[in-house]
C-alpha positions, 0 to 999 in steps of 0.5 A: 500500500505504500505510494509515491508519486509527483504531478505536474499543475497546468495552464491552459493556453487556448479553448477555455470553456471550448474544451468542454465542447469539443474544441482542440486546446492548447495545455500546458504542464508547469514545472511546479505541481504537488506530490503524495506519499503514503505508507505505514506508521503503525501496523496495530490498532483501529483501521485509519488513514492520517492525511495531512496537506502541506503548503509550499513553505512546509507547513501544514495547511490541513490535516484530517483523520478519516476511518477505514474502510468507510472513509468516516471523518474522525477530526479535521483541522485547518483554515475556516475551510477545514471541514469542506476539504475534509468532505471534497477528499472523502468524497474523492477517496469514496468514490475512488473505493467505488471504482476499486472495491479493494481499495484501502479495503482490508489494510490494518493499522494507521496510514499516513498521506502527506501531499506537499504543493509547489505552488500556492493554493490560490494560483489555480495551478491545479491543486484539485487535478494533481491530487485526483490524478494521484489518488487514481494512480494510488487506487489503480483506477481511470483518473478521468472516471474519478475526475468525472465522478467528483469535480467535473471538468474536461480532463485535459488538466488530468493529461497534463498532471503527467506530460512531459511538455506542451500538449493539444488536448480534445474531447472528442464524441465521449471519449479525451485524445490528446498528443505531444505539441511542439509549441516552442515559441523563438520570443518566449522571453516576451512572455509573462504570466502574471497572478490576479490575486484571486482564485477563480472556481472552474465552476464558477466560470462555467456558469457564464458559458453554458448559460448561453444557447448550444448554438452559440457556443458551438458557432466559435468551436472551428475557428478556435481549433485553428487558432490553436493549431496555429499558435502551436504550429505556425507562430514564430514572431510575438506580432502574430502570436499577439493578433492570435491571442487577441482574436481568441479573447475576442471570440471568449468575450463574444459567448460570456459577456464578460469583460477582457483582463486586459480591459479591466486592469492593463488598458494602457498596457504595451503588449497584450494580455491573454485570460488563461483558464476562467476568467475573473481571476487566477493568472494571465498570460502577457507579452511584452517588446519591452525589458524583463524591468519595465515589464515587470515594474508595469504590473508591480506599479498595478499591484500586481507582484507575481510576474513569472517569465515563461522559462520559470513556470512551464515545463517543456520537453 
C-alpha cells in the first residue's frame, strides 16, 4: 500500500470553456505541481488513514483523520475551510473505493498521506487535478472516471498532471485524445504570466458559458481549433502570436459577456494580455517588446507582484 508519486499543475493556453465542447486546446504542464506519499506508521490498532496537506513553505495547511474502510471523518483541522476539504477528499477517496472495491479495503493499522504543493493554493495551478490524478494512480483506477465522478471538468488538466511538455488536448464524441505539441515559441522571453490575486472556481466560470444557447457556443468551436493549431504550429514572431491571442479573447468575450483582463486592469498596457483558464481571476498570460524591468515594474506599479517569465513556470520537453 505504500505510494509515491509527483504531478505536474497546468495552464491552459487556448479553448477555455471550448474544451468542454469539443474544441482542440492548447495545455500546458508547469514545472511546479504537488506530490503524495503514503505508507505505514503503525501496523496495530483501529483501521485509519492520517492525511495531512502541506503548503509550499512546509507547513501544514490541513490535516484530517478519516476511518477505514468507510472513509468516516474522525477530526479535521485547518483554515475556516477545514471541514469542506475534509468532505471534497472523502468524497474523492469514496468514490475512488467505488471504482476499486479493494481499495484501502482490508489494510490494518494507521496510514499516513502527506501531499506537499509547489505552488500556492490560490494560483489555480491545479491543486484539485494533481491530487485526483494521484489518488487514481494510488487506487489503480481511470483518473478521468474519478475526475468525472467528483469535480467535473474536461480532463485535459488530468493529461497534463503527467506530460512531459506542451500538449493539444480534445474531447472528442465521449471519449479525451490528446498528443505531444511542439509549441516552442523563438520570443518566449516576451512572455509573462502574471497572478490576479484571486482564485477563480472552474465552476464558477462555467456558469457564464453554458448559460448561453448550444448554438452559440458551438458557432466559435472551428475557428478556435485553428487558432490553436496555429499558435502551436505556425507562430514564430510575438506580432502574430499577439493578433492570435487577441482574436481568441475576442471570440471568449463574444459567448460570456464578460469583460477582457486586459480591459479591466492593463488598458494602457504595451503588449497584450491573454485570460488563461476562467476568467475573473487566477493568472494571465502577457507579452511584452519591452525589458524583463519595465515589464515587470508595469504590473508591480498595478499591484500586481507575481510576474513569472515563461522559462520559470512551464515545463517543456
Amino acid at each position: 500500500m505504500s505510494f509515491s508519486m509527483r504531478t505536474n499543475g497546468k495552464l491552459l493556453l487556448t479553448g477555455e470553456y471550448f474544451v468542454t465542447e469539443g474544441a482542440v486546446s492548447l495545455a500546458l504542464p508547469t514545472q511546479l505541481g504537488q506530490t503524495l506519499e503514503v505508507q505505514q506508521s503503525n501496523s496495530k490498532g483501529d483501521s485509519k488513514l492520517i492525511w495531512k496537506s502541506y503548503s509550499k513553505d512546509n507547513t501544514i495547511w490541513f490535516q484530517a483523520t478519516f476511518q477505514l474502510p468507510n472513509f468516516k471523518i474522525i477530526a479535521s483541522e485547518g483554515g475556516e475551510d477545514h471541514l469542506e476539504v475534509a468532505e471534497n477528499l472523502q468524497n474523492i477517496l469514496k468514490e475512488a473505493q467505488n471504482l476499486n472495491p479493494s481499495f484501502l479495503k482490508e489494510v490494518k493499522g494507521t496510514w499516513e498521506a502527506q501531499s506537499v504543493l509547489e505552488f500556492s493554493r490560490d494560483w489555480g495551478l491545479g491543486s484539485s487535478s494533481t491530487l485526483i490524478t494521484m489518488i487514481a494512480e494510488w487506487a489503480q483506477i481511470d483518473p478521468f472516471l474519478l475526475l468525472e465522478n467528483t469535480f467535473g471538468g474536461s480532463g485535459y488538466d488530468i493529461v497534463a498532471a503527467k506530460s512531459e511538455g506542451p500538449l493539444l488536448f480534445q474531447k472528442f464524441n465521449g471519449n479525451n485524445r490528446w498528443d505531444k505539441s511542439n509549441f516552442n515559441p523563438e520570443f518566449k522571453d516576451q512572455l509573462y504570466f502574471v497572478y490576479l490575486g484571486k482564485k477563480q472556481s472552474s465552476r464558477e466560470a462555467l456558469v457564464y458559458y453554458t448559460v448561453t444557447p448550444p448554438e452559440e457556443r458551438e458557432r466559435p468551436l472551428p475557428r478556435i481549433t485553428q487558432i490553436t493549431h496555429d499558435i502551436a504550429q505556425y507562430t514564430h514572431n510575438l506580432e502574430d502570436f499577439e493578433a492570435l491571442i487577441e482574436e481568441h479573447e475576442n471570440l471568449v468575450q463574444s459567448i460570456i459577456q464578460q469583460p477582457r483582463a486586459k480591459e479591466l486592469y492593463f488598458e494602457d498596457y504595451w503588449g497584450e494580455i491573454k485570460s488563461l483558464g476562467g476568467w475573473g481571476g487566477d493568472f494571465v498570460l502577457a507579452t511584452s517588446n519591452q525589458s524583463e524591468e519595465q515589464t515587470k515594474a508595469y504590473f508591480q506599479e498595478k499591484g500586481f507582484d507575481t510576474v513569472l517569465k515563461y522559462k520559470e513556470l512551464i515545463k517543456e520537453y
